[in-house]
C-alpha positions, 0 to 999 in steps of 0.5 A, spaced: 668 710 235 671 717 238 675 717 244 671 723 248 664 718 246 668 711 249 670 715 255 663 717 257 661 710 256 666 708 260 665 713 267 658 711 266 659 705 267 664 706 273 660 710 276 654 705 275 658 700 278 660 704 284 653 705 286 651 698 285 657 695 290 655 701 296 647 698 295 649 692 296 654 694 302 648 697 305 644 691 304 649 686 307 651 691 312 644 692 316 644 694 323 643 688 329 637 689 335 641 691 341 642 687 345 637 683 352 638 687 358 641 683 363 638 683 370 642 685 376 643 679 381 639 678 387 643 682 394 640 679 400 644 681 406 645 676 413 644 680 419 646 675 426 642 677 431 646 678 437 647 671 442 644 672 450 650 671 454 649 665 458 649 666 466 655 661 469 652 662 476 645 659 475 646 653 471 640 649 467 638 643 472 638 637 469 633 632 469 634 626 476 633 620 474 628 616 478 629 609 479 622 605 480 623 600 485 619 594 484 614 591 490 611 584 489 604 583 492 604 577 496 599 572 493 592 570 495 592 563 498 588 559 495 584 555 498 583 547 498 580 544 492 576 539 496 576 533 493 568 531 489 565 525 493 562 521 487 554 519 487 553 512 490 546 508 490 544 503 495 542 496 492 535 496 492 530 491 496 530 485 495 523 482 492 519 479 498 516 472 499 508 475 497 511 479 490 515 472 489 508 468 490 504 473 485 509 473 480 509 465 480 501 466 477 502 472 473 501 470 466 500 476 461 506 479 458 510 473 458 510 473 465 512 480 466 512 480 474 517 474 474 522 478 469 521 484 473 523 481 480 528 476 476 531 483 475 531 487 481 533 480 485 540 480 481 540 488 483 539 487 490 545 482 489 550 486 486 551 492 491 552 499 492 554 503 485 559 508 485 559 513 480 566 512 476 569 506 473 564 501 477 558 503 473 554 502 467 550 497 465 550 490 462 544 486 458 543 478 458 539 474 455 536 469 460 532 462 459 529 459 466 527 452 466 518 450 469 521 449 476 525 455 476 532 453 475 536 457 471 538 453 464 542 459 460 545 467 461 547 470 455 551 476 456 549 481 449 553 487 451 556 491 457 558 498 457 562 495 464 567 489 465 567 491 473 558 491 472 559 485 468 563 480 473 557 483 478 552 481 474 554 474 473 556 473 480 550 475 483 546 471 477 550 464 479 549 467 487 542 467 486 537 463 491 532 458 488 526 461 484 519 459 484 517 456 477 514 459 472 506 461 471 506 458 465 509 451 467 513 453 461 521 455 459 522 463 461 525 466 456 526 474 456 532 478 455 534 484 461 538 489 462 540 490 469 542 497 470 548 498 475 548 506 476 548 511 482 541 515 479 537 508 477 535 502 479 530 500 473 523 503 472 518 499 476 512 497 470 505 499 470 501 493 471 494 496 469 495 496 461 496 488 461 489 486 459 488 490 453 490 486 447 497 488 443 497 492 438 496 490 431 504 489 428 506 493 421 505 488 415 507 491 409 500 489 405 506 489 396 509 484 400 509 478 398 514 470 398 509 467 392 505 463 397 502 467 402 495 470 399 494 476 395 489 478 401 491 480 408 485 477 413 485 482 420 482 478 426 478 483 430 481 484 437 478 481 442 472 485 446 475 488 452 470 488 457 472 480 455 478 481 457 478 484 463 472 478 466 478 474 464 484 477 466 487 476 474 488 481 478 494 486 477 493 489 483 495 496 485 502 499 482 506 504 485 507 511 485 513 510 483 511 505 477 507 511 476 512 516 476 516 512 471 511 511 467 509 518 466 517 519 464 517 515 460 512 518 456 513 525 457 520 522 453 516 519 448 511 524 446 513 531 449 517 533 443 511 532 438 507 537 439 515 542 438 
């Protein structure tokens, strides 16, 4: 190769190195965005307002302190509480000679007169009753020989030992009593009532003549040796009865009173 021809050969690719090294300095080289502005900081200015002086000559008044000063009120006087009188009940009056007479032939109701009276002569006997710890009420049960002698007094309950030993002793005080109008032993339970509102409910002697009324008999009831079938005996014709009954006699008001209480009792809450 001639040396003029190498020569050219090589300024060529000189120069086309050149070019190619500035190309990529340019493209390594590029220029950078500016920089963020940066935002001046916030100034903000105190400004002390001016103080007031404050005046020596006229202080601030300070508040006082108020002391309260307790004033006890003088109790009402109470007045006396007076003491509560307890109830009381004179003991009733004692059957008379004629009640006793009547009571001797009255037959019906198991001798009710001469129960009743038997009862109201122990009461009449036992004295005053004081509400509180001497009262209450005691049951016995009684049997009274023919001639009128007492034969047995059995205490059933008592609601009061104090009426108890009341009772007894006015049973065993008792005076001598007529005998009785079946000519029978009496024998009856009763109960005597020491109380200071009750003395015992006086009978109602009016009703006595009519037959008793027929006792519940379960009809599936049987012991293998009664009947399969009941028989009912019809009661007895009552203008019969009334032929064959002795006098009763008038009852009292208060028996009727009594009697009228004892149903209103029984019955007056029904028809609620």
């Amino acid at each position: 190769m001639p040396p003029v021809r190498f020569r050219l050969l090589s300024a060529l690719a000189l120069s086309l190195g050149v070019h190619a090294g500035l190309l990529a300095l340019g493209k390594f080289h590029a220029p950078l965005p500016p920089p963020p502005a940066v935002e001046e900081p916030l100034r903000v200015e105190l400004t002390l307002a001016p103080v007031r002086p404050v005046n020596p000559v006229h202080p601030a008044p300070t508040p006082q302190r108020v002391e309260q000063k307790r004033v006890r009120v003088p109790d009402a006087p109470v007045p006396p509480v007076a003491e509560k009188t307890p109830a009381t009940m004179a003991a009733p009056l004692a059957p008379t000679a004629e009640e006793w007479q009547l009571a001797s032939t009255y037959t019906l109701k198991n001798s009710k007169r001469y129960r009743y009276n038997w009862g109201q002569q122990v009461r009449s006997m036992m004295g005053t009753a004081i509400e509180g710890e001497r009262q209450g009420l005691v049951r016995f049960r009684i049997e009274i020989a023919p001639d009128g002698r007492l034969m047995k007094a059995d205490v059933l309950w008592s609601t009061s030992d104090v009426v108890e030993k009341l009772a007894l002793q006015a049973i065993r005080a008792m005076p001598p009593l007529p005998p009785t109008p079946t000519g029978k032993p009496l024998v009856f339970e009763k109960t005597i009532a020491f109380l200071p509102f009750e003395t015992g409910w006086p009978p109602i002697y009016k009703y006595d003549c009519l037959p008793d009324p027929p006792s519940f008999r379960n009809p599936f009831a049987r012991n293998g040796a009664a009947p399969a079938h009941s028989e009912r005996t019809s009661p007895p014709d009552s203008a019969t009865s009334e032929t064959e009954c002795p006098d009763t006699g008038l009852d009292s008001i208060e028996a009727e009173e009594k009697d009228m209480e004892r149903q209103f009792k029984e019955w007056g809450s029904v028809g609620e």
